[in-house]
C-alpha positions as CSV (number, residue, x, y, z in Angstrom):
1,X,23.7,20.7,-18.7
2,X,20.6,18.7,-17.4
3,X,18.9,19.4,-14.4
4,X,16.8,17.2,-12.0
5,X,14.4,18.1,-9.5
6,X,12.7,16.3,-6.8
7,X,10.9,15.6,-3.6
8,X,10.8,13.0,-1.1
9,X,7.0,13.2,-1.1
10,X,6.9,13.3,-4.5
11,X,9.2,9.6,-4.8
12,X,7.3,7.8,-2.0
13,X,3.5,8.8,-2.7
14,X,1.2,9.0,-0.4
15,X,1.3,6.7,2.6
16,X,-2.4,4.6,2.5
17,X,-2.5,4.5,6.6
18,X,-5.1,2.7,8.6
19,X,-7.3,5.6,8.5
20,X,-7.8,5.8,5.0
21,X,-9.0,2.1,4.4
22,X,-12.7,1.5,4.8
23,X,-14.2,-1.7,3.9
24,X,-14.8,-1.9,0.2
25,X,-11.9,0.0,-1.0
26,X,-9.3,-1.3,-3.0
27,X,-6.1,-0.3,-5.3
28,X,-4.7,-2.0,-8.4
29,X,-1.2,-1.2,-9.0
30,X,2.3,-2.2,-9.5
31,X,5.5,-2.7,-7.2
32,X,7.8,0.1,-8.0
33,X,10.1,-0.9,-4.8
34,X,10.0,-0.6,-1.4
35,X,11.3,0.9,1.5
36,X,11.5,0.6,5.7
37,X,9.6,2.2,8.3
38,X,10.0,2.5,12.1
39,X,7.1,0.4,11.8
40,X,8.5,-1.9,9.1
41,X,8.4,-2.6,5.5
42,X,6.4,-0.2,3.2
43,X,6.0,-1.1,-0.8
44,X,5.9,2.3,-3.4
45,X,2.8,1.7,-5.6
46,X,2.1,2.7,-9.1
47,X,-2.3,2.7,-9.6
48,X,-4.2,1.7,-12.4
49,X,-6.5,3.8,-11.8
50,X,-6.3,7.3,-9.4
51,X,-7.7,7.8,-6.6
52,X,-8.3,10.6,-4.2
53,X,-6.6,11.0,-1.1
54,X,-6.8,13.9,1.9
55,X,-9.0,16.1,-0.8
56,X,-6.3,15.8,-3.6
57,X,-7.8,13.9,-6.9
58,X,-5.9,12.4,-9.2
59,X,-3.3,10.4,-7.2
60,X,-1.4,7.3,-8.9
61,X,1.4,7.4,-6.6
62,X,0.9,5.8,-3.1
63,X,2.8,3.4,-0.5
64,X,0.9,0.9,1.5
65,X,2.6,-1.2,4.2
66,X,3.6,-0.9,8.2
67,X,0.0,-2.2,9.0
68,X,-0.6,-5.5,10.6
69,X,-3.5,-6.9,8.8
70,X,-1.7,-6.2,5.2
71,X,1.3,-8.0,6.5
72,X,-1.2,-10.9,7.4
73,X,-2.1,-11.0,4.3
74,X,1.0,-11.6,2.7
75,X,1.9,-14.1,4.9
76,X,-1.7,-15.7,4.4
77,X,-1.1,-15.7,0.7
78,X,2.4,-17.3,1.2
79,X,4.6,-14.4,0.5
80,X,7.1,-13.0,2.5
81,X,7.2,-9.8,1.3
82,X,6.5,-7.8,-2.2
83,X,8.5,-7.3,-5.3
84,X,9.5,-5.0,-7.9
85,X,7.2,-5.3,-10.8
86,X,4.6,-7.5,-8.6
87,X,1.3,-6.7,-9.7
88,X,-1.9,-6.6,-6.8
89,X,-4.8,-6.0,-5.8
90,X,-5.8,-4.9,-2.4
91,X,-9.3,-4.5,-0.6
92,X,-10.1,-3.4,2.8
93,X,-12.2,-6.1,4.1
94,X,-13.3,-4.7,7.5
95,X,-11.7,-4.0,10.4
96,X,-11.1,-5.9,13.7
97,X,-11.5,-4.3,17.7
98,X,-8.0,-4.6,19.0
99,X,-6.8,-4.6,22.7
100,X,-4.4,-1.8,22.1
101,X,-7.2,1.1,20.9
102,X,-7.1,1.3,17.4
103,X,-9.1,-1.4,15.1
104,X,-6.7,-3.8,12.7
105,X,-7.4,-3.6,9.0
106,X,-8.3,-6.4,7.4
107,X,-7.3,-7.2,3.8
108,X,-8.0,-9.4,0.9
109,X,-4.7,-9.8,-1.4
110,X,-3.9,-11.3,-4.8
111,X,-0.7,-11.0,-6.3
112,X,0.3,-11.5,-10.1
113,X,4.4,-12.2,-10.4
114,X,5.7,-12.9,-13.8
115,X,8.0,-15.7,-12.9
């Protein structure tokens, strides 16, 4: 008999917030899938290359979404959302003063689909 283990942290990876992104850095990956927030659509992303995230190296596994200025972009690039097997690259641009306290991220997006 075969036996599976697993964690939710471990299937979502970690969760790129707003605080993370600085201008300058960027991640390479592929769509693995997606999945919904209280603050709306996040996208499960497998890296090219690792990165380190809250002190831990050596992270390939990461979700990106729920923040304004990334949703922007998609809808800047004409895309409605993400898909499986999408291939992107994403780079913090900046950031923008917003009325409500904390700054918007801005992005620059290009997405690869193999249709």
């Amino acid at each position: 008999m075969a036996t599976y283990k697993g964690k939710t942290e471990d299937g979502l990876g970690k969760m790129l917030g707003a605080g993370w992104w600085e201008k300058g850095k960027k991640i390479v990956g592929k769509v693995l899938g997606s999945f919904e927030t209280e603050n709306g659509t996040c996208y499960q992303i497998s890296l090219a290359e690792p990165i380190e995230f809250a002190g831990q190296k050596d992270v390939k596994l990461v979700a990106v979404g729920a923040l304004k200025g990334f949703h922007a972009a998609l809808s800047a690039a004409g895309l409605g959302s993400l898909l499986e097997d999408d291939r992107l690259l994403l780079e913090c641009t900046g950031k923008t003063e917003t009325t409500k306290g904390n700054p918007m991220v801005n992005f620059s997006l290009e997405v690869s689909r193999g249709e």
